[in-house]
N, C-alpha and C positions, 0 to 999 in steps of 0.2 A: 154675455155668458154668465149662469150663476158662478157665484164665488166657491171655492172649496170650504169643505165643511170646517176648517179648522181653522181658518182663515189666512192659507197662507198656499202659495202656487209656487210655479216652475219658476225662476229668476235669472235673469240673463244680465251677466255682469261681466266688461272687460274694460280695461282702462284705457289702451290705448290700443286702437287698429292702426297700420301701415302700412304702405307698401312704397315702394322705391328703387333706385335703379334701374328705369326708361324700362317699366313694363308694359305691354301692347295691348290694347281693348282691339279686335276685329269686329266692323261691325257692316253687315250686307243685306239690303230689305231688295227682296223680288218683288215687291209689291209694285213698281213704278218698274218703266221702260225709257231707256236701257236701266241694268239693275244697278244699284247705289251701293255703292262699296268707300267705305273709310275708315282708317283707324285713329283711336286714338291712343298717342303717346303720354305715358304719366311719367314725369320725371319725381313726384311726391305727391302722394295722396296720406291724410292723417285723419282718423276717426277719433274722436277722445270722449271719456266719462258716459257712454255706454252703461247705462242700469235701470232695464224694467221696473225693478222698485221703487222705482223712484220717476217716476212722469214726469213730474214736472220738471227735472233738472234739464238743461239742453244740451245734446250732444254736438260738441263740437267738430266742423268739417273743414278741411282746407287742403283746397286742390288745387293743382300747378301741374300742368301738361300743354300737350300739342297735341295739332290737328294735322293729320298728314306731315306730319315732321313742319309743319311751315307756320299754319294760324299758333296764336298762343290764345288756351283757355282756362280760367282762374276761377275757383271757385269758391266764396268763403264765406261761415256764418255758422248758423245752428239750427237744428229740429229738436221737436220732441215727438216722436212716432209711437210713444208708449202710451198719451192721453186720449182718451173720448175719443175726440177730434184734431187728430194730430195738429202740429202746429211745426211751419216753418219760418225764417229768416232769415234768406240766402243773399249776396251779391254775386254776380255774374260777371265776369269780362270777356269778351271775344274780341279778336284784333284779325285782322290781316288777314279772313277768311276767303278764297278762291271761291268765287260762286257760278264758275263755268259746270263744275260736278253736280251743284243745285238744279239742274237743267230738268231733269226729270219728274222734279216736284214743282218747278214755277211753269211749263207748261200743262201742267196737270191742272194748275192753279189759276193761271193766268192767259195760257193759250199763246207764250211766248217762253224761247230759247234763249237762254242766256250767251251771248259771245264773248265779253270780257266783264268783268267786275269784281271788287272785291267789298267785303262785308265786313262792319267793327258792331259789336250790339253791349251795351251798358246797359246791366237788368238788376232789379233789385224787387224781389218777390218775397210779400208779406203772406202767411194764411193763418190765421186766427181765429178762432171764431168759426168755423165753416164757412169762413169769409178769403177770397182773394182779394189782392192790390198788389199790386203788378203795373212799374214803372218800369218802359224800356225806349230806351234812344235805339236809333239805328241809324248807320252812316253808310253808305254806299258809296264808291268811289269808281270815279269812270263806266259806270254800267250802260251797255250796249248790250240791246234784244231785239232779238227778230222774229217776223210771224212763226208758228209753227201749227196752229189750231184757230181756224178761218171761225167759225161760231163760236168757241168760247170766248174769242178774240170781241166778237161783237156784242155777246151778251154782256162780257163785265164795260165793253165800254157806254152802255146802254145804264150801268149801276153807278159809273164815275160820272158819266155826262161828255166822256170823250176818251179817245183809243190810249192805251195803255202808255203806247211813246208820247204821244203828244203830253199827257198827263206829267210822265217823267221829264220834259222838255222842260214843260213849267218848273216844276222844284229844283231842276240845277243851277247851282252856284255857276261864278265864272269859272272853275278848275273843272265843270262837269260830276260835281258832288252834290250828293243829294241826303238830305236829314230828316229822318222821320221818327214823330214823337208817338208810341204805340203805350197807352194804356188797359189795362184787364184788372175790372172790380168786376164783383160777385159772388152771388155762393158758389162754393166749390161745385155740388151739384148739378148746379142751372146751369153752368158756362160752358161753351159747344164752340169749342174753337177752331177752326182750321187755317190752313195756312193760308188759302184765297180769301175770307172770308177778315185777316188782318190786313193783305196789302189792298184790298178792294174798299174796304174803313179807312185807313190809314191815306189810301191816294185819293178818300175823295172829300175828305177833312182837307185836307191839305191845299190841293187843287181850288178848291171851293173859296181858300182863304186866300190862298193867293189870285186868282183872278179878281177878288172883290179887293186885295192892293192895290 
């Protein structure tokens, strides 16, 4: 946009944003069957140093809440949404997350039902530059799937080199635990990410590595 003539615009300045006291995010996508409902609980969310005029300063973020009253997710770091090309760098922690409610999106995904597991994700997301880098671990614990989608079933096993469980067979630990190392670089633009599109990468890096153990 041009600049104003005099050189000087609308500015948006607050010191500190907050909220607190276990306030509730509702959040529900029709988009998938059956439909996906979760809330999240914030027991402290803090915005700080907030000022358009200033781009380059980073506003500081730091969140601490739940998932369904149960997962804990943490959020902490800093953006700057006022430059060019904004700029972020966040840490993420997810712990303890039930992935029986995921069901709807990994059959979507993957052409299997979730029956038990649970999900911990350690994320640490750079963008600079119009550039992403994006390091994330993922832990899965006891996860059990079953068919639900006979051709999707076959197509991604046709992109791993074998059926989803067998896949999973391979990466478990003796407790039935499973670690996956999920990287995203790129420009922001380029990158077209979906959710099948990382565990179908992710399981068949892996797979691949471990078989040739």
């Amino acid at each position: 946009a041009k600049p104003a003539t005099d050189g000087k615009g609308f500015a948006l300045k607050i010191s500190e944003f907050a909220i607190k006291d276990d306030s509730t995010v509702s959040f529900t996508d029709r988009s998938v069957t059956p439909t996906f409902n979760s809330e999240l609980n914030i027991a402290s969310l803090q915005v700080r140093d907030i000022d358009s005029s200033q781009p380059e300063q980073p506003i500081d973020i730091n969140l601490d809440s739940k998932i369904d009253n149960y997962a804990t997710l943490t959020v902490k770091g800093a953006v700057k949404p006022f430059l060019q090309q904004p700029a972020i760098d966040l840490k993420i922690d997810l712990s303890h997350l039930n992935m029986v409610p995921l069901t709807p999106y990994m059959i979507k995904a993957t052409g299997y039902l979730v029956r038990t597991g649970q999900l911990d994700v350690d994320s640490s997301i750079v963008i600079s530059n119009d550039t992403i880098d994006a390091k994330n671990t993922l832990f899965m614990k006891k996860l059990r799937m079953e068919e639900a989608n006979a051709a999707l079933i076959k197509e991604n096993a046709g992109c791993i080199g074998l059926p989803l469980d067998k896949a999973l067979g391979l990466l478990q630990d003796k407790v039935d635990n499973i670690k996956l190392e999920v990287p995203i670089t790129g420009k922001v633009d380029e990158v077209d990410i979906g959710m099948g599109q990382i565990i179908i990468v992710a399981l068949s890096k892996a797979t691949t590595a471990g078989m040739k153990t």
